[in-house]
C-alpha positions as CSV (number, residue, x, y, z in Angstrom):
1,X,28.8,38.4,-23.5
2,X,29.8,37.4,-20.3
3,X,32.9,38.8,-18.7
4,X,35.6,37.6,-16.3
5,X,33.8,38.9,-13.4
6,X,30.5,38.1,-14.3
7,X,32.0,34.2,-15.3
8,X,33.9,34.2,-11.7
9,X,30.8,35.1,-9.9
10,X,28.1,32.2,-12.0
11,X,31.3,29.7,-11.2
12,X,31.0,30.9,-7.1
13,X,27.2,30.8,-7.3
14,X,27.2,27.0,-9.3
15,X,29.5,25.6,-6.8
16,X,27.6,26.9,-4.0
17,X,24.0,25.5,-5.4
18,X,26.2,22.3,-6.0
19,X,27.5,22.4,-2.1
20,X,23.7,23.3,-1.4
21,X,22.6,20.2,-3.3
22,X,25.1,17.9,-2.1
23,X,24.6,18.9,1.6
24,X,20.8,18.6,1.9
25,X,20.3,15.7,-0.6
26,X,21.8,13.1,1.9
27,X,19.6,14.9,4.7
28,X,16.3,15.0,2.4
29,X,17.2,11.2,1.6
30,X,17.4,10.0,5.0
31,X,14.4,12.3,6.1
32,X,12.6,10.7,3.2
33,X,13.3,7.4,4.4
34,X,12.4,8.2,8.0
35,X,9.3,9.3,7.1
36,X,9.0,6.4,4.7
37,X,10.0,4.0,6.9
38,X,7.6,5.0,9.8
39,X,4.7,5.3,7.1
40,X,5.2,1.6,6.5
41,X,5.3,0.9,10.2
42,X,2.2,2.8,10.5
43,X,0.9,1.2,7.5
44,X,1.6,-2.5,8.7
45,X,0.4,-1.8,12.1
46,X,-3.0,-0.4,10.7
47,X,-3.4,-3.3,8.9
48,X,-5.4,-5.9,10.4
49,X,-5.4,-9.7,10.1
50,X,-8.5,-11.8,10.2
51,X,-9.0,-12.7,14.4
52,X,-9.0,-16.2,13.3
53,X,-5.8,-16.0,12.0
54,X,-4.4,-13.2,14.2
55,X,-1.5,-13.5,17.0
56,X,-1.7,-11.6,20.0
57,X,1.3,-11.4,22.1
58,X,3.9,-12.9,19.7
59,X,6.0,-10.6,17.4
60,X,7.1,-11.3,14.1
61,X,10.5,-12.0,13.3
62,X,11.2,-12.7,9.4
63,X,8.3,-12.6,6.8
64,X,9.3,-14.7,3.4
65,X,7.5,-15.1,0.1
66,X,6.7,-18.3,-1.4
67,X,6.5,-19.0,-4.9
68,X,5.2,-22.6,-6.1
69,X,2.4,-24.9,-6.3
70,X,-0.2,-26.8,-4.5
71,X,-0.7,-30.6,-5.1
72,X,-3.7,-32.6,-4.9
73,X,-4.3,-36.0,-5.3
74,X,-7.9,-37.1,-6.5
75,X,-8.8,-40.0,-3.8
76,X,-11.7,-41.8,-2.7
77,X,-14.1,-40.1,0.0
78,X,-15.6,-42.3,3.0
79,X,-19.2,-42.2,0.6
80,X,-17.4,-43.3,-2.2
81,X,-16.9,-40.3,-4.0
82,X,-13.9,-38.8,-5.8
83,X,-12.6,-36.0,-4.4
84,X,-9.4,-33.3,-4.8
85,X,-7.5,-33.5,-1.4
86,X,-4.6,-31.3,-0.7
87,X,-1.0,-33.6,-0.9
88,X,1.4,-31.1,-0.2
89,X,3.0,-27.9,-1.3
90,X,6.1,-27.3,-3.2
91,X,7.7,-23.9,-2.5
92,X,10.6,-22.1,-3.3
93,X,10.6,-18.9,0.1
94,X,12.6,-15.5,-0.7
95,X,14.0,-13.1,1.1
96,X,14.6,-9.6,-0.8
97,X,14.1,-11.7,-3.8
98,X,16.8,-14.1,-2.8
99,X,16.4,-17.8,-2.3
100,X,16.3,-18.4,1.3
101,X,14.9,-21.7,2.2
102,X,11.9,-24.3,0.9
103,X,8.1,-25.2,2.3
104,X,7.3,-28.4,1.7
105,X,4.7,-31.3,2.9
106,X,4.3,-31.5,6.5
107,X,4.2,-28.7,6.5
108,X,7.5,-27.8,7.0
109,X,9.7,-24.7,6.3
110,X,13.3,-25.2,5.8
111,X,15.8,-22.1,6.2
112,X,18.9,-22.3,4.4
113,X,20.9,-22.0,7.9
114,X,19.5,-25.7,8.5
115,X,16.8,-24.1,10.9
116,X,13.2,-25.6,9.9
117,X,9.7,-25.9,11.5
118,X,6.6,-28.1,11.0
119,X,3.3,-26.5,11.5
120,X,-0.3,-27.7,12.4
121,X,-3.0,-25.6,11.3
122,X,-5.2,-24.0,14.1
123,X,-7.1,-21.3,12.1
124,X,-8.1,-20.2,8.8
125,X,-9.4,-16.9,7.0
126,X,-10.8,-16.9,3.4
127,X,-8.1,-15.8,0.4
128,X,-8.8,-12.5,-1.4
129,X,-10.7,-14.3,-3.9
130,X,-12.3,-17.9,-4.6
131,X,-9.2,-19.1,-6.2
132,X,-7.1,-18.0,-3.4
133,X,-6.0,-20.9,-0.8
134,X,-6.6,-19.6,2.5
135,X,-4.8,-18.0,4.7
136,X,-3.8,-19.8,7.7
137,X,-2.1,-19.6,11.4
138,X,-0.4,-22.5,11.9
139,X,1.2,-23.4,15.5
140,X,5.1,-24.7,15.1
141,X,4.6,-28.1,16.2
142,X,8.4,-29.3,16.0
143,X,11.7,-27.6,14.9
144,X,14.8,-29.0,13.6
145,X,18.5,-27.1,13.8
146,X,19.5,-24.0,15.3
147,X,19.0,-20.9,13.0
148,X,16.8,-18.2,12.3
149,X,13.5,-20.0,12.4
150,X,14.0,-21.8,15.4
151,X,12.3,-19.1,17.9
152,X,9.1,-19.4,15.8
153,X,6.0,-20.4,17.8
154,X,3.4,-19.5,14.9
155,X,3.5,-18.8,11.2
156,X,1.0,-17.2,9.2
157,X,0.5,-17.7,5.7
158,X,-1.1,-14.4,4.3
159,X,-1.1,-12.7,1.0
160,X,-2.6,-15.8,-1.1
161,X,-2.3,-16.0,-5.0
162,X,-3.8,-18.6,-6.6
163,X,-3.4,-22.2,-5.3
164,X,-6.9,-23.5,-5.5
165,X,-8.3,-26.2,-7.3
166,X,-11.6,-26.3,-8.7
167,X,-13.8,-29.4,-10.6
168,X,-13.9,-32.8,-10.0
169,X,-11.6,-35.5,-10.7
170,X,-12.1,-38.7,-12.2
171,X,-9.3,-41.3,-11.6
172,X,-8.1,-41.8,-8.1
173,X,-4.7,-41.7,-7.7
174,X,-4.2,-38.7,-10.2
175,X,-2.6,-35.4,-9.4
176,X,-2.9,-32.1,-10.2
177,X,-0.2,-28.8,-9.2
178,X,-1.7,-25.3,-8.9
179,X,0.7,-22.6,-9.0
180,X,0.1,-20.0,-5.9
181,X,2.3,-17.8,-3.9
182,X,1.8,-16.1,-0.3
183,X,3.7,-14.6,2.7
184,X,4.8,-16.5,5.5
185,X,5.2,-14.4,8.5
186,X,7.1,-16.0,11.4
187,X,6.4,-15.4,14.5
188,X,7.4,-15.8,18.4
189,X,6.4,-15.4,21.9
190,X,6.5,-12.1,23.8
């Protein structure tokens, strides 16, 4: 049995491992997160994009994650042939799983502050695996509004998902979506 004393004393020593526990769990969290944080700095500076796709001197300023599809449209070839050809993608972008904006034919991204861009491809890297759409570095070609995209001088799409389409077509004129996802990193000078 425990007495007064002894019940006194386990109260004192409770409340100071509580103090204790209180006290250094806010330091351990933000310590943990330091280190955290500069681990992923570490980590995304170790990692290495394709050259063909890479961007030397420009810094990225937002990276957003598509969700959507790729559409083709079966169409005649110069030879005659029937061919898949790439009409445009459909894309809903997020930012910390929020809906921030759309990519759509062009192509153009659209921010939901009104700020878009419209890229032109000008290098390419195989996707992960065949089924993967490439991933690109596209140079902003025009921009429309004042926002957060309107800086960008390149974007990268990285991170592919799907998105390819493979067989023939038969029909011209017919289309066919192919869900894929990817990161769009957006980037600027200096």
């Amino acid at each position: 049995m425990i007495d007064e004393h002894d019940s006194t004393q386990l109260k004192h020593a409770l409340e100071n491992q509580r103090r204790s526990i209180t006290v250094s769990f806010p330091k351990n969290a933000v310590l943990t997160a330091i280190f955290l944080t500069g681990s992923l700095v570490n980590a995304t500076a170790q990692t290495s994009l394709p050259e063909a796709i890479a961007a030397p001197g420009e810094t990225a300023m937002l990276r957003l994650h598509a969700e959507g599809a790729q559409v083709y449209e079966c169409k005649t070839s110069a030879d005659g042939a029937l061919a898949w050809a790439l009409r445009e993608p459909i894309a809903t972008l997020f930012l910390d799983g929020k809906t921030v904006g759309r990519h759509y034919a062009g192509p153009n991204w659209e921010y939901i502050d009104g700020s878009a861009v419209v890229g032109e491809v000008v290098g390419t890297a195989p996707g992960t695996v065949a089924n993967d759409i490439p991933w690109l570095k596209l140079g902003v070609t025009s921009r429309r509004g004042s926002g957060v995209l309107s800086p960008a001088t390149t974007v990268q799409r990285i991170n592919t998902v799907g998105g390819k389409l493979n067989g023939a077509c038969y029909k011209a004129g017919t289309y066919e979506s192919v869900p894929y996802s990817a990161d769009y990193v957006f980037l600027r000078k200096g």
